[in-house]
DSSP file (Angstrom, degrees, kcal/mol; ACC not computed):
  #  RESIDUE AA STRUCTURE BP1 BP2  ACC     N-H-->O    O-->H-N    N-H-->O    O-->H-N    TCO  KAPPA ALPHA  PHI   PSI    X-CA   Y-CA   Z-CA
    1    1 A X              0   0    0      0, 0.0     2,-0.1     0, 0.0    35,-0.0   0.000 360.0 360.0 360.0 130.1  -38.7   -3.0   -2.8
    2    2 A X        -     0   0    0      1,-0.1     2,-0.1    33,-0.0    34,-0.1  -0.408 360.0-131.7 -82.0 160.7  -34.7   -2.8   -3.3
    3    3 A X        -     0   0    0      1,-0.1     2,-0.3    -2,-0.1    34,-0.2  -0.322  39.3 -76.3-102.5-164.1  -33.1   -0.6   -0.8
    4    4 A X        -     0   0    0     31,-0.1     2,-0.3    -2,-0.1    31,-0.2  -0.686  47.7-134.9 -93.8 150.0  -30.8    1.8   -1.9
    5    5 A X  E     -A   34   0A   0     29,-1.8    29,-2.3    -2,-0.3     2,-0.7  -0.811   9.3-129.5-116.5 151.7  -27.2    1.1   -3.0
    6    6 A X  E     -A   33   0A   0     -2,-0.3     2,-0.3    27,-0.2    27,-0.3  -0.745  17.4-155.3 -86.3 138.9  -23.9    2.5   -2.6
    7    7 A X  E     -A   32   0A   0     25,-2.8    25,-0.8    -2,-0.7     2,-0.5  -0.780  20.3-158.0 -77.8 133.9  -21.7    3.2   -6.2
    8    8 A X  E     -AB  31  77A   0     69,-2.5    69,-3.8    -2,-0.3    23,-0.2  -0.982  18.2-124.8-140.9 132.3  -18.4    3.1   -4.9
    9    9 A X  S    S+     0   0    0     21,-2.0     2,-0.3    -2,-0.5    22,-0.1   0.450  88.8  18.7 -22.9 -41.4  -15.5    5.1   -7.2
   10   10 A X  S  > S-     0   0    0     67,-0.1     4,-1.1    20,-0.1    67,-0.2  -0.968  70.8-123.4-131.7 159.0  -13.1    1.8   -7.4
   11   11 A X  H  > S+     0   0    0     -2,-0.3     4,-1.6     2,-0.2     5,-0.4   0.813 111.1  58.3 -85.8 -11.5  -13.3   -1.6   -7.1
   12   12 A X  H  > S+     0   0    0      2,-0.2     4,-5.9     1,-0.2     5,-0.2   0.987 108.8  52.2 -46.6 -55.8  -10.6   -1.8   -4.5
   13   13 A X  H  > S+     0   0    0      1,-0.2     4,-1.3     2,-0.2    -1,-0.2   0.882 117.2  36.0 -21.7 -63.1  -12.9    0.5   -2.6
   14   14 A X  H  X S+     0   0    0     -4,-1.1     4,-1.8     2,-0.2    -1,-0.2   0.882 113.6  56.7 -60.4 -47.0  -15.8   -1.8   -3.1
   15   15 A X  H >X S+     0   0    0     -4,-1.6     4,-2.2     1,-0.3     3,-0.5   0.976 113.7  39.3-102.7 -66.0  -13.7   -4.9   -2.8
   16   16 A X  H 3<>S+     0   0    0     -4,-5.9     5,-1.4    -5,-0.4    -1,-0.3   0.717 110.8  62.7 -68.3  -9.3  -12.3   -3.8    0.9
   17   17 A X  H ><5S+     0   0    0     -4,-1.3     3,-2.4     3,-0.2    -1,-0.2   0.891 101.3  46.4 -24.0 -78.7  -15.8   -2.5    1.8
   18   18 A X  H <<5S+     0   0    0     -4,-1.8    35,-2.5    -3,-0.5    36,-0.3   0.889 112.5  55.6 -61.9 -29.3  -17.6   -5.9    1.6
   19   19 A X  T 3<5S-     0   0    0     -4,-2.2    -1,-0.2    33,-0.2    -2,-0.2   0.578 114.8-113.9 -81.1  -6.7  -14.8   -7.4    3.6
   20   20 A X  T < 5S+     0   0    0     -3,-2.4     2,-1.0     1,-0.2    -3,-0.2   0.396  78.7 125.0  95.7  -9.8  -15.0   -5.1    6.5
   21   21 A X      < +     0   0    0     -5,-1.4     2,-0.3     2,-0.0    -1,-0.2  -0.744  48.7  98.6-106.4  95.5  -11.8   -3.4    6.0
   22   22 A X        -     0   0    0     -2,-1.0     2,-0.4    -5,-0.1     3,-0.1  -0.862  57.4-129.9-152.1-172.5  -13.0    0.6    5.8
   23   23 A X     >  -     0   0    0     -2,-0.3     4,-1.0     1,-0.2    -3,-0.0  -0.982  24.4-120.3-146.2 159.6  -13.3    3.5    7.3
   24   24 A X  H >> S+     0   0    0     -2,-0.4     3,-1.6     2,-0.2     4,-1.3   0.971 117.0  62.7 -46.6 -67.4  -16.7    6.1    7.5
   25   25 A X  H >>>S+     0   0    0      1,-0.3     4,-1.7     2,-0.2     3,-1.1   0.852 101.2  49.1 -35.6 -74.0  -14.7    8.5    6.1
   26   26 A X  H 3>5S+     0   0    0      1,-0.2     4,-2.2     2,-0.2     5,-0.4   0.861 111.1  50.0 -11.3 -65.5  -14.4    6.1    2.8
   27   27 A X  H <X5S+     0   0    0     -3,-1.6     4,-1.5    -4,-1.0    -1,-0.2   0.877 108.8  50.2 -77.5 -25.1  -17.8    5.6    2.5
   28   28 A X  H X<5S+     0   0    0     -4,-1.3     3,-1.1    -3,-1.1    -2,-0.2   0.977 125.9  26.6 -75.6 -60.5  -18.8    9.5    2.8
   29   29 A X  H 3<5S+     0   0    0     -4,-1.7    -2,-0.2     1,-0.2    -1,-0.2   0.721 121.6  46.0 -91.0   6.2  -16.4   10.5    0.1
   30   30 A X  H 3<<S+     0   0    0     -4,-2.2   -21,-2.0    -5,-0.6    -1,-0.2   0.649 104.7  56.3-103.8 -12.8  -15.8    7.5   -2.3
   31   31 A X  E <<  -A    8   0A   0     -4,-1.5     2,-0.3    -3,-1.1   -23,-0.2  -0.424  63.9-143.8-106.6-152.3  -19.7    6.1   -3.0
   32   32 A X  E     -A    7   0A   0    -25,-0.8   -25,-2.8   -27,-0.2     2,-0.8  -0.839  26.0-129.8-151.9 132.8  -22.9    7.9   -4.4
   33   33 A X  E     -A    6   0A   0    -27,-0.3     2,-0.5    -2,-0.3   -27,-0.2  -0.919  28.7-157.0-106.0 116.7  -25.7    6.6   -2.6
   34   34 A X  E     -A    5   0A   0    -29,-2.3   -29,-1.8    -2,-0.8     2,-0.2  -0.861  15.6-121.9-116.4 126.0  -28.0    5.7   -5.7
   35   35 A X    >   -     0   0    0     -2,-0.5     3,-0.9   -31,-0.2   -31,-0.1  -0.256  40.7 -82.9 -65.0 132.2  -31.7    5.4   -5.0
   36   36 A X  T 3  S+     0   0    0      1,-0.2   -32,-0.1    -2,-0.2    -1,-0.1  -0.218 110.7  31.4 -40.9 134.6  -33.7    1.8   -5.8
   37   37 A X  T 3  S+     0   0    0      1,-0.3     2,-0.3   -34,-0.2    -1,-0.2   0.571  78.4 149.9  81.8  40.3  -34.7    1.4   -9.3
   38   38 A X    <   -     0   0    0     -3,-0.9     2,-0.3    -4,-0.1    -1,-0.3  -0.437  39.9-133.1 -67.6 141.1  -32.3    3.1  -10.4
   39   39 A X        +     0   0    0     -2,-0.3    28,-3.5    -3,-0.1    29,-2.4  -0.827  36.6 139.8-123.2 169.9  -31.2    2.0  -14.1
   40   40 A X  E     -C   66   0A   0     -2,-0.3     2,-0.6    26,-0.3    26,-0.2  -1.000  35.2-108.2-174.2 149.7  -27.7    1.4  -15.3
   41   41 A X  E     -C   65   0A   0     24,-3.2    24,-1.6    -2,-0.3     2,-0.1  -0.909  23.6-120.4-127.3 137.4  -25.3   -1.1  -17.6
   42   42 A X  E     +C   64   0A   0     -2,-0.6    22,-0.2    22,-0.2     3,-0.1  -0.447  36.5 163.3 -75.9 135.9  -23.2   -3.1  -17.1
   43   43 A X  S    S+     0   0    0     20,-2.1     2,-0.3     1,-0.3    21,-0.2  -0.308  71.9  15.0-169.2  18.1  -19.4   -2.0  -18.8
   44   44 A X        -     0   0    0     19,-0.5    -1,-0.3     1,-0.0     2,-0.2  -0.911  55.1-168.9 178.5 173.1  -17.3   -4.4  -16.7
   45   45 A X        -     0   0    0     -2,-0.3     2,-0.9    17,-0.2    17,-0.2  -0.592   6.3-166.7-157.3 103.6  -17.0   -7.5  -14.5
   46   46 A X  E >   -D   61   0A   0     15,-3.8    15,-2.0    -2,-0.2     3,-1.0  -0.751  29.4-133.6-103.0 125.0  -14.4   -9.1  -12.4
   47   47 A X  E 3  S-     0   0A   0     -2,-0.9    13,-0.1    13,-0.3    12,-0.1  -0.392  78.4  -1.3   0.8  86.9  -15.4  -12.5  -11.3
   48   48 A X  E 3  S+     0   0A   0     -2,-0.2    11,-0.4     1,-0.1    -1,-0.3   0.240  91.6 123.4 111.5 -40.6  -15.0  -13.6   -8.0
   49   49 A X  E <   +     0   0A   0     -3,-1.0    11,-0.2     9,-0.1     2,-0.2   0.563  52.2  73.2 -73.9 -34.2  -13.5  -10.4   -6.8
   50   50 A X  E     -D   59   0A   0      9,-2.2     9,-2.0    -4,-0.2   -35,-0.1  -0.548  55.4-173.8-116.0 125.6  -15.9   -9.4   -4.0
   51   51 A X        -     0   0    0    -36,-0.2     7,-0.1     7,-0.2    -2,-0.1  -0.390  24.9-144.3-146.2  78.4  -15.3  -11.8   -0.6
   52   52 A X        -     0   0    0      5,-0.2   -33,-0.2     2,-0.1     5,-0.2   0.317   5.6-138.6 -24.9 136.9  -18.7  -10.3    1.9
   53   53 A X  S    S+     0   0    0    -35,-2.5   -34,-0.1   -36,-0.2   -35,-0.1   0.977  98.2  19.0 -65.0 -66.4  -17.8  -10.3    5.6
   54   54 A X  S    S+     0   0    0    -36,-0.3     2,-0.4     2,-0.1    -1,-0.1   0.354 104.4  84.1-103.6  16.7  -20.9  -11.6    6.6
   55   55 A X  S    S-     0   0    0      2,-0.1     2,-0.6     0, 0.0     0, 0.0  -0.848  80.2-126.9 -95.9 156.3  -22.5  -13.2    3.5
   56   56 A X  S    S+     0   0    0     -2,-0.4     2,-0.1     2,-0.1    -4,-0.1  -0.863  77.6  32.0-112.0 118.0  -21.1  -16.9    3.3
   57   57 A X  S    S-     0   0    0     -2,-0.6     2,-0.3    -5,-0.2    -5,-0.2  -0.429  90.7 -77.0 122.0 163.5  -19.7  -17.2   -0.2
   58   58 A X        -     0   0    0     -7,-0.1     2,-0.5    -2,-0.1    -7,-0.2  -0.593  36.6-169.9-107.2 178.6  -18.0  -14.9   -3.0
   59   59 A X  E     -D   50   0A   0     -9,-2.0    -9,-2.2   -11,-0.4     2,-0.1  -0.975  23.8 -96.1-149.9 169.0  -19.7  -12.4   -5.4
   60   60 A X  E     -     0   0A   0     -2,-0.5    20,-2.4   -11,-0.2    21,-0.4  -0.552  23.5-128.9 -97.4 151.6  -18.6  -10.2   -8.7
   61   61 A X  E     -DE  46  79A   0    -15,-2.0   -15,-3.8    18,-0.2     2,-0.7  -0.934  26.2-155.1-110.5 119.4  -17.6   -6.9   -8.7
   62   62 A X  E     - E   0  78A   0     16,-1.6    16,-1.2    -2,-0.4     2,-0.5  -0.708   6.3-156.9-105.4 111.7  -19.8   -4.9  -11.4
   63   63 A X  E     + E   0  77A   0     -2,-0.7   -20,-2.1    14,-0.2   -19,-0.5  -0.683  35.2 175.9 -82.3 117.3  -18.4   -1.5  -13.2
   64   64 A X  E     -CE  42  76A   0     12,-5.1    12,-1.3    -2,-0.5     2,-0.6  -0.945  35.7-138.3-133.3 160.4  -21.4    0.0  -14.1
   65   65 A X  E     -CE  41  75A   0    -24,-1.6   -24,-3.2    -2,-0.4    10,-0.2  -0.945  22.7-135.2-113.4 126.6  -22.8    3.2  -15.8
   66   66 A X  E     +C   40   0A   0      8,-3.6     7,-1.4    -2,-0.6   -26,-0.3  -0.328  24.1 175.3 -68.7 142.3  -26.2    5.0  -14.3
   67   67 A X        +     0   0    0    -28,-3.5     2,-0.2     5,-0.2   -27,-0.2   0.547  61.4  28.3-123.6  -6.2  -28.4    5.9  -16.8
   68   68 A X  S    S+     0   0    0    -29,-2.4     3,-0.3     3,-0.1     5,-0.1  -0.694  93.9  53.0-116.0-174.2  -31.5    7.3  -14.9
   69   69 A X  S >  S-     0   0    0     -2,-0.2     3,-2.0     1,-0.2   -35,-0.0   0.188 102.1 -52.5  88.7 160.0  -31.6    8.8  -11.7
   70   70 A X  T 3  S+     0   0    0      1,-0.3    -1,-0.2   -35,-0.0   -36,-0.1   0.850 136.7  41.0 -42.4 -35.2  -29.5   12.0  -10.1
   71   71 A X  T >  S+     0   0    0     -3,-0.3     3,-1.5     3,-0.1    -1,-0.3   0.312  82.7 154.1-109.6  21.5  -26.2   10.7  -11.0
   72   72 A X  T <   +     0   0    0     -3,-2.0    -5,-0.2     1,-0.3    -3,-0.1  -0.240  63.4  31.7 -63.3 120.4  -27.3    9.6  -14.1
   73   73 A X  T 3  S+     0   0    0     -7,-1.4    -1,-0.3     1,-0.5     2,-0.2   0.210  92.4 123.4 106.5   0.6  -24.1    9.4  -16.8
   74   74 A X    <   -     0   0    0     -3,-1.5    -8,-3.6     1,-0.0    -1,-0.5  -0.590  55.6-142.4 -96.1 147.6  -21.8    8.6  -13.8
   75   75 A X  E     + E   0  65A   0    -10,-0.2     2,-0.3    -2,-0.2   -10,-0.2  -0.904  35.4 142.5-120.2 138.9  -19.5    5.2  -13.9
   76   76 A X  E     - E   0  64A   0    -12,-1.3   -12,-5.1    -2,-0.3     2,-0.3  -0.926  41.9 -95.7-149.9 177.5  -19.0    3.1  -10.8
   77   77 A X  E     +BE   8  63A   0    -69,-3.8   -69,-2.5    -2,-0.3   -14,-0.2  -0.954  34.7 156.9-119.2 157.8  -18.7   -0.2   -9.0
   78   78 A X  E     - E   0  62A   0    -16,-1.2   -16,-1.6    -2,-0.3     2,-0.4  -0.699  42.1 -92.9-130.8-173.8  -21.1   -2.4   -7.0
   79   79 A X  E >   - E   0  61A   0    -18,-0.2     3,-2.5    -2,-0.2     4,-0.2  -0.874  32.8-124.2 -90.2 129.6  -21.6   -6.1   -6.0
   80   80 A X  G >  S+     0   0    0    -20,-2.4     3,-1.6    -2,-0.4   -19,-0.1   0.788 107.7  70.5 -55.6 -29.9  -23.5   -8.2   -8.1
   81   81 A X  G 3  S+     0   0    0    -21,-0.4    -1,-0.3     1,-0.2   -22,-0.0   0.860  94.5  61.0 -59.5 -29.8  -25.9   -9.1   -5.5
   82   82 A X  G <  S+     0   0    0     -3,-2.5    -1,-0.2   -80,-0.0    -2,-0.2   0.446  85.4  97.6 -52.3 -15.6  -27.0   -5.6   -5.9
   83   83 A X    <   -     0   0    0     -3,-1.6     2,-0.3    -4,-0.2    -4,-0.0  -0.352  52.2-164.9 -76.6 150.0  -28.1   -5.9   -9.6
   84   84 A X        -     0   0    0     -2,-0.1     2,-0.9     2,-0.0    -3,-0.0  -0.837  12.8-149.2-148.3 125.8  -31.4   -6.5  -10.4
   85   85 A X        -     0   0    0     -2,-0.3     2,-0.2     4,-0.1    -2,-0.0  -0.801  14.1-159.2 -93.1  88.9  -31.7   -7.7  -14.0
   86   86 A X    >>  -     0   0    0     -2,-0.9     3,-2.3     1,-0.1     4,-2.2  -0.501  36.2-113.1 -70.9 142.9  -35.4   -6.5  -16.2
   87   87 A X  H 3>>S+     0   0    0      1,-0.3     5,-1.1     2,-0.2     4,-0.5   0.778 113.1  56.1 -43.4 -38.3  -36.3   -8.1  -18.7
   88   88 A X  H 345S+     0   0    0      1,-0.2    -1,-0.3     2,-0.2    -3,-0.0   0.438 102.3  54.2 -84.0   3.0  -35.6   -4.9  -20.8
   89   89 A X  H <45S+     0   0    0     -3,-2.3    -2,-0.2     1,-0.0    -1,-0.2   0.746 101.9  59.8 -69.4 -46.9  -32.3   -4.6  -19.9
   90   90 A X  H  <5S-     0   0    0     -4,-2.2    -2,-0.2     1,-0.1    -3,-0.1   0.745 121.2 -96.6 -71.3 -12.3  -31.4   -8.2  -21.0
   91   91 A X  T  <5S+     0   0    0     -4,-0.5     2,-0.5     1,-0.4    -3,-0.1   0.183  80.6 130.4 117.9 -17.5  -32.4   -7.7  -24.4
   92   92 A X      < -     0   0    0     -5,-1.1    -1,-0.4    -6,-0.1     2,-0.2  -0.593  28.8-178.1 -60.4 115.7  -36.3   -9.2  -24.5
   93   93 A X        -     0   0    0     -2,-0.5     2,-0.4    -3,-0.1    -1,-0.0  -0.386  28.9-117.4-100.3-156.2  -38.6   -7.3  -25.9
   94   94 A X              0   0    0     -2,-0.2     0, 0.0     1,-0.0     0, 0.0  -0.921 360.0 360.0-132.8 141.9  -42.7   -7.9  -26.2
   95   95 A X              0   0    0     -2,-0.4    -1,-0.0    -3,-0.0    -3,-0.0   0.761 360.0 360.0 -72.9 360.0  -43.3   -8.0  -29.7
């Protein structure tokens, strides 16, 4: 089961977020807390950008647009470790 993820308004937002450098306040007014299995597309990528306080390593910062769900038609960022890629997103279909 995926937990739920935050959508966060910028990547700066996002960026200082992962890194530990925030405040509450930030988090209540800048994300949308988007329930698992949520669907969405991907509409941007920076490389690199994301550098986790406590995950060991770096990760991408992903501009995405919801397409199901309550906030569904809304554009955000997440961390790519947050993505969960289906097969019918990637372009496979079943004949």
């Amino acid at each position: 089961m995926d937990p739920d993820v935050f959508i966060w308004d910028s990547m700066l937002r996002l960026v200082a977020y992962t890194s530990g450098n925030y405040v509450t306040n930030d988090v209540l007014r800048h994300t949308l807390l988007v329930s698992a299995g949520t669907e969405g597309v991907v509409v941007s990528c920076r490389d690199h950008a994301v550098h986790p306080k406590f995950i060991e390593g770096l990760a991408d910062a992903v501009g995405i647009k919801l397409n199901t769900g309550r906030y569904r038609g809304r554009y955000g960022w997440v961390v790519s470790a947050d993505l969960r890629v289906t097969p019918a997103a990637s372009g496979f279909r079943k004949p």
